[in-house]
N, C-alpha and C positions, 0 to 999 in steps of 0.2 A: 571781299578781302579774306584771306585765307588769317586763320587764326591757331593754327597747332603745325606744329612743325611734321617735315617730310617722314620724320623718324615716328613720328604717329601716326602719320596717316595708314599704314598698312595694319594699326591694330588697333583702332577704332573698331566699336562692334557698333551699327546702327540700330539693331535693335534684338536685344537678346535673344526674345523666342525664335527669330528667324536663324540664327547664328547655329540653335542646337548643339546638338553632339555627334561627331565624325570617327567613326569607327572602321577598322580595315580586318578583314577575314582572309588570311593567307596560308600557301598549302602548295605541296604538289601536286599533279596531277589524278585526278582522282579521290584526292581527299576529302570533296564535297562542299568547299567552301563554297562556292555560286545559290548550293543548295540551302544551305543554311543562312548566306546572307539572302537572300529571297524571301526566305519562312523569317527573318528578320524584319524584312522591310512589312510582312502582311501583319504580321503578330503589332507591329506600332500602329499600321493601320488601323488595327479591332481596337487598340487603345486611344484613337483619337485621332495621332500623331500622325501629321505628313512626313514623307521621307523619299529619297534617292539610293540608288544604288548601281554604280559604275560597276562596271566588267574590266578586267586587263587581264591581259595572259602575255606569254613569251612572242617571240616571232616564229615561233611553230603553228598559231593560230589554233590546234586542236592537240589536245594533251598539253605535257611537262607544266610547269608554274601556274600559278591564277591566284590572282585576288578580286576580293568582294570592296569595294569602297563603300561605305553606308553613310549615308549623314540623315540624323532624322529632328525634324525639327517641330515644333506647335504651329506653325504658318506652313501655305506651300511655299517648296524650294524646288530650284530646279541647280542647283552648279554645288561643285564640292566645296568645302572653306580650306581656308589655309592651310592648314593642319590636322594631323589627326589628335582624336584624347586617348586612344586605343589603337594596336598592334598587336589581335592576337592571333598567333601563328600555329596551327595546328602540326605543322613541321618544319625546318627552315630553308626544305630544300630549294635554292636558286631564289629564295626571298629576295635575297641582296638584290637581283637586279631590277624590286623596284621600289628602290630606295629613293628614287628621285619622286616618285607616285605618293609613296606615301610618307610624307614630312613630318617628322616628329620633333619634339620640344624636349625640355628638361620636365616641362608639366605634366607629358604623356604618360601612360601605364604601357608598358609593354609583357602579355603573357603567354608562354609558350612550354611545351613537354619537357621537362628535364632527359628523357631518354633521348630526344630527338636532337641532344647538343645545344650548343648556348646563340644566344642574337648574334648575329654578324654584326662585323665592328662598325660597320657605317651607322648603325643603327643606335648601338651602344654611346657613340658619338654624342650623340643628341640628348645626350644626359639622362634620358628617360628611366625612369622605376622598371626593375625588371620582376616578376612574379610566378617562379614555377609550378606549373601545373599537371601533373598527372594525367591531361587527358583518353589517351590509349587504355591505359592500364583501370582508368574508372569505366571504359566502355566495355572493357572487356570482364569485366566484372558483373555485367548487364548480359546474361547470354542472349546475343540476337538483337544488341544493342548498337548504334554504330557512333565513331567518335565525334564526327561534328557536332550528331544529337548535342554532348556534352558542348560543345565550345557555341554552341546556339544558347544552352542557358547561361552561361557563364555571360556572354555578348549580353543578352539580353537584361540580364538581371542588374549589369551594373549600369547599362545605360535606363536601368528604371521604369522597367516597360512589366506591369505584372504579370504573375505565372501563369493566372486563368488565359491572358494573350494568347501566351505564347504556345501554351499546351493546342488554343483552340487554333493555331494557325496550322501546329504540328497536325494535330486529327482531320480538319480540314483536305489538307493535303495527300492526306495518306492513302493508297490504293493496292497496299500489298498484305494486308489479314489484318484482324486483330493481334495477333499475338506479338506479331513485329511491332506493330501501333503502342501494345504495354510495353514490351522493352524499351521503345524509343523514347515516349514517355518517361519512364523511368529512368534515361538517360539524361533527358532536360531535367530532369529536377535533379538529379546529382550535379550538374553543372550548375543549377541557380545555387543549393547547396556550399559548391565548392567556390563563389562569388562570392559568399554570406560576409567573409572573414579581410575582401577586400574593400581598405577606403580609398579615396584621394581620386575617385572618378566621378565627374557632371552627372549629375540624373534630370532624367527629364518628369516631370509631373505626366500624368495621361491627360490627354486633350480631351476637350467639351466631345459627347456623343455626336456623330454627325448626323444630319438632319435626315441623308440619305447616304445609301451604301459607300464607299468611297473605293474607287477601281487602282488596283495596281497592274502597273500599263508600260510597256516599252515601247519607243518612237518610235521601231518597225507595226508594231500591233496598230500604233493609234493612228499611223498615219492609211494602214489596208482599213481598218475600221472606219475613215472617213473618208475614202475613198467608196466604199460600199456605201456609206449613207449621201454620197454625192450622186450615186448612180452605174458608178463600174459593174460591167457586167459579164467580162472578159479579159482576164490575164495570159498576159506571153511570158515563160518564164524564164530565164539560163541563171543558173545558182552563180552566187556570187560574192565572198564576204565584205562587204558588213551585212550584205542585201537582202540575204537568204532568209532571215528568220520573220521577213513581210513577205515573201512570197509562202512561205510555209504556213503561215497563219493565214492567208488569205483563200487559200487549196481549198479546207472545209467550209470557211465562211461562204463563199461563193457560192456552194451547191448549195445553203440553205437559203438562200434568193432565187434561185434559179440563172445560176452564171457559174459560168468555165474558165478554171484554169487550165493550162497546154505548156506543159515543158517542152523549148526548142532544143534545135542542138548547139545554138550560141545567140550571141548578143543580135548580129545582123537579121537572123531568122526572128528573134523574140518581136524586135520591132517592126520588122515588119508584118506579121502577123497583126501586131497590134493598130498596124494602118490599116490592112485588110479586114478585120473585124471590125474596126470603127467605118469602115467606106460601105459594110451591110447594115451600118446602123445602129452599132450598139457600141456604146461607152465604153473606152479600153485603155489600160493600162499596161505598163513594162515598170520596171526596175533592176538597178543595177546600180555598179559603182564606177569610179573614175576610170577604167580601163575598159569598162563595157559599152557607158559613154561616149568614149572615142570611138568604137568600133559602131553606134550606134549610128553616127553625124551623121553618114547620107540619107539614111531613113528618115531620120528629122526634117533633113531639107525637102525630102521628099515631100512630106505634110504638112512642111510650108507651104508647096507649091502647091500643093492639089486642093491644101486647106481643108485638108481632113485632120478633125481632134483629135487627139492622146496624148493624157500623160505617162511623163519621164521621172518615177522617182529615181535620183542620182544620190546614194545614201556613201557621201563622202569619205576617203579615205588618206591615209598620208600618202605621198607620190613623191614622182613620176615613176611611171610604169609600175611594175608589182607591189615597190614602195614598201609601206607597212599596213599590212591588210587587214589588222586588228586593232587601229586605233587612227583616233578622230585628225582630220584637217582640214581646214574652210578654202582647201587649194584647189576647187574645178569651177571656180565663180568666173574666171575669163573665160575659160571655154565655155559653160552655158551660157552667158552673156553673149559672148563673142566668136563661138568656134567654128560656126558652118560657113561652105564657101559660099561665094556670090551675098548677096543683100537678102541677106534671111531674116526675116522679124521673128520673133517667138516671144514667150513668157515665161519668165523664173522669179519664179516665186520659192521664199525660205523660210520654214517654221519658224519662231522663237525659244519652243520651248517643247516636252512631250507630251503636253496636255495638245500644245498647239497644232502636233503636229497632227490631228485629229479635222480641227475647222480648216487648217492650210489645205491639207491635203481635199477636202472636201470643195473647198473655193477654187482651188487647182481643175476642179474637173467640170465644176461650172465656167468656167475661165475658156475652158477649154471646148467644150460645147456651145457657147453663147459666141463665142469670137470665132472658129471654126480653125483652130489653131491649136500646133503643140505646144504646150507647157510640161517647162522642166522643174521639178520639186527637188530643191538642194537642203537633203536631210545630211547628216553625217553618223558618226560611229556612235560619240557621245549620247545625241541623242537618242538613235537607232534600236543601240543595244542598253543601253542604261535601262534601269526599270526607276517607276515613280507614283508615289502616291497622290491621287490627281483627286476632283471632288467628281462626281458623274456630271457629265455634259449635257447640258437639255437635250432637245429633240429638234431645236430648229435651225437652221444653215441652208447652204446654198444647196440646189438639186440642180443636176442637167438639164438642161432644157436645149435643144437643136433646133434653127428656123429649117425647114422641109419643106419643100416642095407637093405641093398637091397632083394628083394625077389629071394625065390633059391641060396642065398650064398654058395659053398661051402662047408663044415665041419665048419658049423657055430656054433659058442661058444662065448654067451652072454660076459662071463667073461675070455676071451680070455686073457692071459701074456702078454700086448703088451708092447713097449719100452716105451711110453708115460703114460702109466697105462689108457687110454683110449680106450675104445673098442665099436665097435657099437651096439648100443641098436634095436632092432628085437622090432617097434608095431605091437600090438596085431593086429591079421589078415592080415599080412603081410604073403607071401604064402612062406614053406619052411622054417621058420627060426624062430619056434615056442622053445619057452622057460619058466621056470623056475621061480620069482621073489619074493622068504620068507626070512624070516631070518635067517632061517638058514645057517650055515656058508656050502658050495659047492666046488664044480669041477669048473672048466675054463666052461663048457657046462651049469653048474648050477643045478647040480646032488645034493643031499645033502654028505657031507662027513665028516666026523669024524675023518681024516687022516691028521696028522700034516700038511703033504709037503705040503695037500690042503689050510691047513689054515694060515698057513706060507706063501704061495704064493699068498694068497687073499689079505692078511695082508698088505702086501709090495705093490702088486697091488696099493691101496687103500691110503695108505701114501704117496706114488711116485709118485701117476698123481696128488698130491695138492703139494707135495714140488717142482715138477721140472718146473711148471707151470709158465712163462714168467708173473708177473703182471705187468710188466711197472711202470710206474713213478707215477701213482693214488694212488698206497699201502701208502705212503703218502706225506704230504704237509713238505715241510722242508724250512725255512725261515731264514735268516741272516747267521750272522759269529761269531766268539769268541770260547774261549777256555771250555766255559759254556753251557751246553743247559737244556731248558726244556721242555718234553715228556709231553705230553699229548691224551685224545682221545675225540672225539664224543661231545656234548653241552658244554664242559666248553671248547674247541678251543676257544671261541670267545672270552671269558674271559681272558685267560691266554695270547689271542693276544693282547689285547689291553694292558693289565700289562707288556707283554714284551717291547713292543714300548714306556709305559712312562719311561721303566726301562731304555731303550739305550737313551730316553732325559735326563736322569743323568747322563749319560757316561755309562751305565752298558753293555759291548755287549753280549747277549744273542743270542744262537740258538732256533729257535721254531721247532720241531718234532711234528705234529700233524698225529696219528697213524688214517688210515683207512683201514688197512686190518688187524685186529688182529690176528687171522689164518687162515690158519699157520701161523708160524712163521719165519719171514725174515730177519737171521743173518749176512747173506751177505748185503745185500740192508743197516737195520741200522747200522753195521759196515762204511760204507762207508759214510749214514749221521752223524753221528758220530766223522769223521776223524780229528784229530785235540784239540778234544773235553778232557779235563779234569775229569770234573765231570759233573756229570747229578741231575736234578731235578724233580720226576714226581710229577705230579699235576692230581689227579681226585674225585669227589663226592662220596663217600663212606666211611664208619666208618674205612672198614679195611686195608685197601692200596689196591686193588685187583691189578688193573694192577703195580702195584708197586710190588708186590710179582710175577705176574706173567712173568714180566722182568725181574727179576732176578732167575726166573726157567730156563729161554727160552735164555736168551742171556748175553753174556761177555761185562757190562758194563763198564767204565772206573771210575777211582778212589773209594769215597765210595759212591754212590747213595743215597740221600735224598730225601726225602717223606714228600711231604705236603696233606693232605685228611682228609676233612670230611664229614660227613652225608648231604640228606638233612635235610627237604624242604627248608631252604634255597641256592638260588643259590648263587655260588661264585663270588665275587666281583673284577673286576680290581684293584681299592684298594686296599683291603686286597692282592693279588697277588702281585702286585708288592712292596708292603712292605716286603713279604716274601723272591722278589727274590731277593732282594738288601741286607737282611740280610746275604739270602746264600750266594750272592757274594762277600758281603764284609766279610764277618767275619764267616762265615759259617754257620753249622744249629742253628738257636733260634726261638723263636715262637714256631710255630706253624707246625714246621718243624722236622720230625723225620729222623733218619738214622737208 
């Protein structure tokens, strides 16, 4: 029974420490905010503190505007909150347009250069405290100091983080002399300095010492990082935004294994290289984003058919076509679901979070080696480019493993009818057990054929080694109890976790379903999460409900199913969530909520 009305539900806090403090670092181009909110998020790190920190920039994707999103909290977080408590702007150039990004109150502190002209009015709007500050003129005061330096202590000091942090995150970082190292120094403490004299902002206490180091990590980093510890041993690369900054970090990784990266000259080349590499035997990967995707499909279908592994990291962007190529959307779920021609089975699989996207990505490539199949990994912007303070990940997860073929196997046949739909794969130069590998549909030996029984037989082959395949309890995260739940997948988890929690501190009990194996499909397994369950409510980023439609292709949901979903680039709000789900639960669909 729903116990606080819809007007609360979006400002209920579930539980303080996780709620934190959300701070925004903005700038024009070149100002260095990215820089400072980074040496941000590590300096809270030495202090305890978990934290986040969004990327957004104009739709020039390189130069003009940029802000830092920061939210740092004593628990981990993975999604921004409502609002911000802090607005400070190192200049105001083009700030306005992202005024929708970062939402401010009459509670908020907004502080900014007096030389650099006053807050644009949308911002003023918001009742917020405004607080001039001198930044430029204190840096240059500092010879060989630079301004951010200042507005990193400023950031830091009010959100409560101490000076030893912050100094050791600056020095940490630093790689251009001492002598810049004291000025800049000396520029952070003029900035904590010129914070001294401001009240009326949240502070955070420092968090308990961590046990062990705690990594600050971006979903493109964590997801090449477990990719490597799954066994990739060869990358195909065509740049690509959001995509770029996992194929960049994975270049040097790879030589310290002994594996090769190879820039193609576009997408069709990348993957297929990365069929060609995985058919000599070694673990291989591509990435890209919803445009590279499309230009990828035949290749995919190709290692459907030949059933040779590789993954497809697909690091989501807003669309169609060039779209918005710096900021997040959960819009390529039908097409990797759904996009290749003829009866193509694969696997797509979708983080939850950028710690997650570490084990996903590593499960992705066992996935893909054990079944002999490609699997698509639908990362997106948010979490791609966002950085995050994570706790260090053990050492154990899934490895590759590939069933092979022996040399001299008897009456050996690549595409053999086995009971498991698994058969062993023959590399090349392997003595005796030489084969076949096109797309053309074949014989069990991999003969080409044109013969129904043959391609009936493949067919089935082909769908039966991913449907009867054991995933265990990873396919996904399923939380609480109640007669209610809500489905969800991939970056807005963390969102729709935190809306569910302030929703059961109003009494609401919700189920959370957060999906990580998309396919196939597992009617059994959500049957069973499920159980009990009335009605459902899916929650994901896209104009047209995708996974909301494609749950209701795939599986026997209970009562009538409601759909909350919109576009980006804005991300979805705990707020906004749990207002939603209190309506559904109390009174059914309104809002913003379709059935």
């Amino acid at each position: 029974m729903v116990q606080a009305s819809v007007q609360q539900a979006g400002q209920v806090k579930a539980r303080d420490a996780a709620i934190g403090i959300s701070i925004a670092l903005a700038g024009s181009g070149g100002s260095g905010v990215m820089t400072a909110g980074t040496l941000l998020l590590d300096a809270a790190a030495k202090a305890g503190l978990y934290g986040l920190m969004v990327r957004t920039s104009g739709p020039q994707i390189r130069g003009g505007e940029a802000a830092a999103l920061v939210r740092l909290a004593r628990v981990p977080i993975d999604s921004l909150d409502d609002g911000f408590d802090l607005l400070l702007a190192i200049d105001w150039q083009n700030v306005n347009r992202f005024a929708d990004e970062i939402p401010l109150t009459a509670a908020s502190l907004m502080i900014g250069d007096p030389d650099e002209g006053e807050p644009p009015e949308v911002f003023k709007a918001s009742g917020a405290r405004y607080v001039a500050l001198p930044f430029k003129k204190t840096a240059k005061a500092i010879a060989g100091s630079w301004t951010n330096m200042v507005a990193l202590g400023v950031a830091g000091s009010l959100a409560g983080i101490p000076a030893a942090a912050l100094e050791a995150a600056l020095s940490d970082s630093w790689k251009r002399g001492d002598e810049a190292l004291q000025a800049n120094l000396a520029a952070l403490r003029a900035g904590i300095e010129s914070a001294a004299g401001i009240d009326g902002m949240p502070k955070l206490a420092a968090g308990a010492a961590a046990a062990a180091k705690r990594w600050q990590i971006s979903g493109n980093e964590a997801a090449g990082y477990g990719a490597i510890r799954g066994g990739i041993r060869f990358v195909a690369a065509y740049p690509i935004t959001p995509a770029t900054e996992l194929l960049e970090w994975m270049a040097p990784a790879l030589v310290k294994v002994g594996g090769t990266l190879l820039q193609a000259e576009d997408e069709l080349a990348s993957v297929n290289m990365a069929i060609g590499a995985s058919y000599g035997g070694v673990p291989s990967l591509t990435a890209t984003a919803g445009p590279g995707l499309a230009l990828m499909a035949e290749g995919i279908g190709l290692a459907v058919t030949a059933e040779v592994p590789i993954v497809v990291v697909d690091v989501m962007r807003g669309g169609p076509s060039t779209g918005i190529p710096a900021k997040s959307e959960q819009s390529d779920l039908s097409f990797a679901v759904s996009g290749l021609h003829g009866d193509a089975p694969r696997l797509v699989v979708a983080p939850t979070s950028i710690a997650d996207c570490i084990a996903a990505t590593q499960w992705a490539v066992h996935l893909a080696e054990a079944l002999q199949s490609p699997v698509i990994v639908l990362s997106d912007q948010f979490m791609g480019q966002s950085r995050a303070i994570i706790d260090r990940p053990d050492d154990a997860g899934y490895v590759a493993a590939r069933l092979t073929a022996a040399a001299d196997t008897p009456d050996y046949k690549r595409y053999r009818n086995t009971g498991s739909g698994v058969s062993p794969m023959a590399i090349p130069g392997t003595k005796g057990v030489v084969y076949t590998a096109d797309g053309l549909e074949h014989t069990e030996a991999g003969i080409p054929s044109s013969q129904s029984r043959d391609h009936a037989t493949q067919l089935d082959k082909r769908e039966r080694k991913l449907a009867q395949h054991d995933y265990g309890r990873y396919w996904a995260d399923i939380e609480g109890e109640g007669d209610a739940a809500v489905i969800t997948f991939g970056s807005t988890t963390a969102a729709v976790r935190e809306a569910v929690a302030r929703a059961r501190a109003l009494g609401v009990d919700v189920r959370l379903i957060a999906l990580r194996l998309l396919a196939p499909a597992q009617p059994a397994a959500l049957a069973a999460a499920l159980e009990a369950v009335a009605r459902v409510l899916v929650v994901e980023q896209n104009h047209g409900g995708q996974l909301y439609r494609y749950l209701r292709s795939m599986y026997d949901l209970p009562g009538k199913p409601a759909s909350f979903h919109r576009p980006g680039p804005l991300p979805l709000r705990p707020g906004e969530l749990t207002t939603a789900i209190v309506e559904w639960a109390g009174t059914g669909p309104l809002g913003g909520i379709s059935v």
